[in-house]
MIMARSE-642414 format. One line per field, with one value per atom (N, C-alpha, C): residue number from 0; x, y, z; atom name; residue in three letters. Coordinates in nm, 4 decimals, padded with zeros to 6 digits. Layout:
BEGIN
k <- [NUM;...]
east <- [X;...]
north <- [Y;...]
up <- [Z;...]
a <- [CA;...]
r <- [ALA;...]
This chain:
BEGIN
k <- [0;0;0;1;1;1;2;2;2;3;3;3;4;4;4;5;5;5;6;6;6;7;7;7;8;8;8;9;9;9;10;10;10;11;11;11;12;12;12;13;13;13;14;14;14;15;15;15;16;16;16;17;17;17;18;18;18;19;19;19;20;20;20;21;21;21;22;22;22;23;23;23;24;24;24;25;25;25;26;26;26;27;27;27;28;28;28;29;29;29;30;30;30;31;31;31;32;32;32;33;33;33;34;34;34;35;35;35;36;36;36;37;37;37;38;38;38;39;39;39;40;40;40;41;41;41;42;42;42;43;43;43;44;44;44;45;45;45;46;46;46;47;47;47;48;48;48;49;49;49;50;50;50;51;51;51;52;52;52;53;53;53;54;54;54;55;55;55;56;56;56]
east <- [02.3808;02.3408;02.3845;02.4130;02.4791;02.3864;02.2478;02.0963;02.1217;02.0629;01.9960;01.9203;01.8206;01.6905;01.5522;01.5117;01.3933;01.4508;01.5434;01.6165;01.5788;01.5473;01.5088;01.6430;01.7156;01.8027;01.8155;01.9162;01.9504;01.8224;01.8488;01.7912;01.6191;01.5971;01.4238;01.3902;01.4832;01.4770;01.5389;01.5800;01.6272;01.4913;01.4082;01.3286;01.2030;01.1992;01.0692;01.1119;01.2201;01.1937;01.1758;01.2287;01.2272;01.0335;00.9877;00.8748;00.7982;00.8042;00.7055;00.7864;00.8994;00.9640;00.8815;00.8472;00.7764;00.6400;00.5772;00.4504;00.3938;00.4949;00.4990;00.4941;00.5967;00.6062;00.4877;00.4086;00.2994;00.2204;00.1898;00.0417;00.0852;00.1896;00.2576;00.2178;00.2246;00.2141;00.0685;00.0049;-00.1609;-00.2168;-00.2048;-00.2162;-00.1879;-00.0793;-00.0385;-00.0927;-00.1244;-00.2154;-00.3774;-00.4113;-00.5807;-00.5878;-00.4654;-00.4535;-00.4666;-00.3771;-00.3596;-00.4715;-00.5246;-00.6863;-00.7972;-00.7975;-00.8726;-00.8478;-00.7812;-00.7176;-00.7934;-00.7571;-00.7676;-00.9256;-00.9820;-01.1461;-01.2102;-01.1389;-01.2078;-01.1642;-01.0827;-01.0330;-01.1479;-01.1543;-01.2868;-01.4032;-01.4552;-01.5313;-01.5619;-01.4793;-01.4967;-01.5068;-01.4303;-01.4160;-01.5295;-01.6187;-01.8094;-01.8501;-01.8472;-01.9456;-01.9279;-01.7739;-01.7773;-01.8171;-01.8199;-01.8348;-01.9852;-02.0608;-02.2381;-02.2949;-02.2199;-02.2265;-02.2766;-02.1287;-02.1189;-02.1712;-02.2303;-02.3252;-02.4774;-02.5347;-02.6624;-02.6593;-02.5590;-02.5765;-02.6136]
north <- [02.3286;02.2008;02.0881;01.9968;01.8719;01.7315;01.7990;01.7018;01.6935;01.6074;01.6050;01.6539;01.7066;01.7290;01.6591;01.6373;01.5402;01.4400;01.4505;01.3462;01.4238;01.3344;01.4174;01.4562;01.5485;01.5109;01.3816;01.3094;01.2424;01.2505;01.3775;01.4070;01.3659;01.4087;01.3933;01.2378;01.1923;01.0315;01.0017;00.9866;00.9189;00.9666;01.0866;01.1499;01.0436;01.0320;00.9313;00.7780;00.7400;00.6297;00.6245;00.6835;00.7027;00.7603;00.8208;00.8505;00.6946;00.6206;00.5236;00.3603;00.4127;00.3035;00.3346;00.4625;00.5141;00.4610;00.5399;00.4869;00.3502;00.2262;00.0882;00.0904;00.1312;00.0955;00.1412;00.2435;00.3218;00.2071;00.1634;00.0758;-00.0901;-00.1250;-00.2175;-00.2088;-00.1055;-00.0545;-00.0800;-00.0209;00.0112;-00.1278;-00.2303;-00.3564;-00.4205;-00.4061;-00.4942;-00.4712;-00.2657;-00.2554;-00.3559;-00.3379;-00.3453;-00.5354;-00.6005;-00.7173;-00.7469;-00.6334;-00.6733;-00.6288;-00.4965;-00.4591;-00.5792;-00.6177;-00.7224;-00.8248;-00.8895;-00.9871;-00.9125;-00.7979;-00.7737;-00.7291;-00.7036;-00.6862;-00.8211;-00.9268;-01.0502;-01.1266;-01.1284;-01.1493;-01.0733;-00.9494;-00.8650;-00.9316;-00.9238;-01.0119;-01.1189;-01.2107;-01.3675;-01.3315;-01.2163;-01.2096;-01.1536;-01.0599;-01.0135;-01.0838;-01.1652;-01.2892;-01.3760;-01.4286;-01.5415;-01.4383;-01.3341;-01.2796;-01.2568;-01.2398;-01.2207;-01.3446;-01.4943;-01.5916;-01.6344;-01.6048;-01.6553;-01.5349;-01.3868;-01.3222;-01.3878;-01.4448;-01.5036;-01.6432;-01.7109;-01.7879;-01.8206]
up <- [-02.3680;-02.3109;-02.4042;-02.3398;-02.3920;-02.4549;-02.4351;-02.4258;-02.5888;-02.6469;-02.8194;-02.7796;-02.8838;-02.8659;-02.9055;-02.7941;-02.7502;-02.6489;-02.6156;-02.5479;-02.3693;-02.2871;-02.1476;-02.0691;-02.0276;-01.9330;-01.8230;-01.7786;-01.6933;-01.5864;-01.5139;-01.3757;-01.3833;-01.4803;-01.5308;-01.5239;-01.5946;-01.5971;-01.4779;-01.3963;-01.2776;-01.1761;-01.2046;-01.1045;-01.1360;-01.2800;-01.2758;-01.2440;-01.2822;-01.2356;-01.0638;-00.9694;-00.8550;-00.8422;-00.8750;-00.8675;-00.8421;-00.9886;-01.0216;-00.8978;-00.8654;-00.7718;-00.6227;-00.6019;-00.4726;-00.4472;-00.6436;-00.6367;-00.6215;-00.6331;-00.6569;-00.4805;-00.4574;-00.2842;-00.1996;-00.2449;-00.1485;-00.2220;-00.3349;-00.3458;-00.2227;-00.2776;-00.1444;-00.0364;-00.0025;00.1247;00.1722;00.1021;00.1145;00.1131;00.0068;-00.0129;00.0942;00.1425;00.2765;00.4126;00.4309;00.5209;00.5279;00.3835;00.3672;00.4455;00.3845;00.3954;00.5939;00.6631;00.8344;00.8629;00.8013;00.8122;00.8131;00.7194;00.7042;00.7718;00.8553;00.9340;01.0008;01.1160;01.2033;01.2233;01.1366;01.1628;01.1761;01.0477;01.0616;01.2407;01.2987;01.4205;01.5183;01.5305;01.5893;01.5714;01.4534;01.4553;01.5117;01.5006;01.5385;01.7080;01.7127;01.8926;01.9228;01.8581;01.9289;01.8899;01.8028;01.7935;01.9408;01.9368;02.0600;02.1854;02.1884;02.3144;02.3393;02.2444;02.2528;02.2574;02.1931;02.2022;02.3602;02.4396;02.6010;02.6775;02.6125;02.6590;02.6989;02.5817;02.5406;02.6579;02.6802;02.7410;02.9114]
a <- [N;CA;C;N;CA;C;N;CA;C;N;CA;C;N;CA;C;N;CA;C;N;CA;C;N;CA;C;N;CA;C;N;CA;C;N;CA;C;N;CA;C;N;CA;C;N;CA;C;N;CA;C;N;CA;C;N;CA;C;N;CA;C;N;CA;C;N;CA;C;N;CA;C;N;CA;C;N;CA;C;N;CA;C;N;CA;C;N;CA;C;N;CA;C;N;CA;C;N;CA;C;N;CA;C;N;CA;C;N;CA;C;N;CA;C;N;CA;C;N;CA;C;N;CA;C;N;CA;C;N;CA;C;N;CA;C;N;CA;C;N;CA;C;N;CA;C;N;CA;C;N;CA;C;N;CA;C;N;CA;C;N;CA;C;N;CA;C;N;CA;C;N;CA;C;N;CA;C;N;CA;C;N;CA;C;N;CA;C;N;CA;C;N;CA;C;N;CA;C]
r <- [UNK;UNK;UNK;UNK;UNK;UNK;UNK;UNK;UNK;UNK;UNK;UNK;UNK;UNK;UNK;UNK;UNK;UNK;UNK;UNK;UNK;UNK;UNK;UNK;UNK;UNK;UNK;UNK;UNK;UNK;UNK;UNK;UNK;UNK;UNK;UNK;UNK;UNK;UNK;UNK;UNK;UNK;UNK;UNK;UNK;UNK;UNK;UNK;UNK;UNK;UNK;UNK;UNK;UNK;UNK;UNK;UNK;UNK;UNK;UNK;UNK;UNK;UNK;UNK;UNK;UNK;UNK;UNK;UNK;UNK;UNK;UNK;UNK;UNK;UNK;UNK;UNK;UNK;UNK;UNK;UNK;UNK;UNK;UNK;UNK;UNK;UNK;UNK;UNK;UNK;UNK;UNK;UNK;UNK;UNK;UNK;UNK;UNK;UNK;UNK;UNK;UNK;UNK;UNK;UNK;UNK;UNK;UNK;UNK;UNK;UNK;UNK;UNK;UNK;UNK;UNK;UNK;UNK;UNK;UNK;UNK;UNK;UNK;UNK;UNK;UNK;UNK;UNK;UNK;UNK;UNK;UNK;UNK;UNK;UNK;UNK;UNK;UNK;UNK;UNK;UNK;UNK;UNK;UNK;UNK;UNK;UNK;UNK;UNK;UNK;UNK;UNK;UNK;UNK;UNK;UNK;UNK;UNK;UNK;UNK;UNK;UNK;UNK;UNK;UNK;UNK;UNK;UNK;UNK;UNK;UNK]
């Protein structure tokens, strides 16, 4: 093998950075869901409120 030693092969290092580039994109991901999540409950909301609103009336 052509490695020094302590030195990682190529493949190892290209695998983590691709790992921690994934893991960056899945928290993205999740973040941006929680964010339309949250839109979209606060929207629900506002909509059984106005709807028990013109229920009550």
């Amino acid at each position: 093998m052509g490695d020094l030693p302590g030195s990682f092969p190529v493949s190892v290092r290209v695998r983590t950075k691709h790992a921690e580039k994934t893991r960056v994109g899945l928290w993205g991901q999740s973040t941006m869901l929680k964010a339309v999540w949250d839109v979209t409950n606060g929207i629900r909301a506002d909509l059984s409120q106005e709807v028990s609103r013109q229920v009550c009336e």
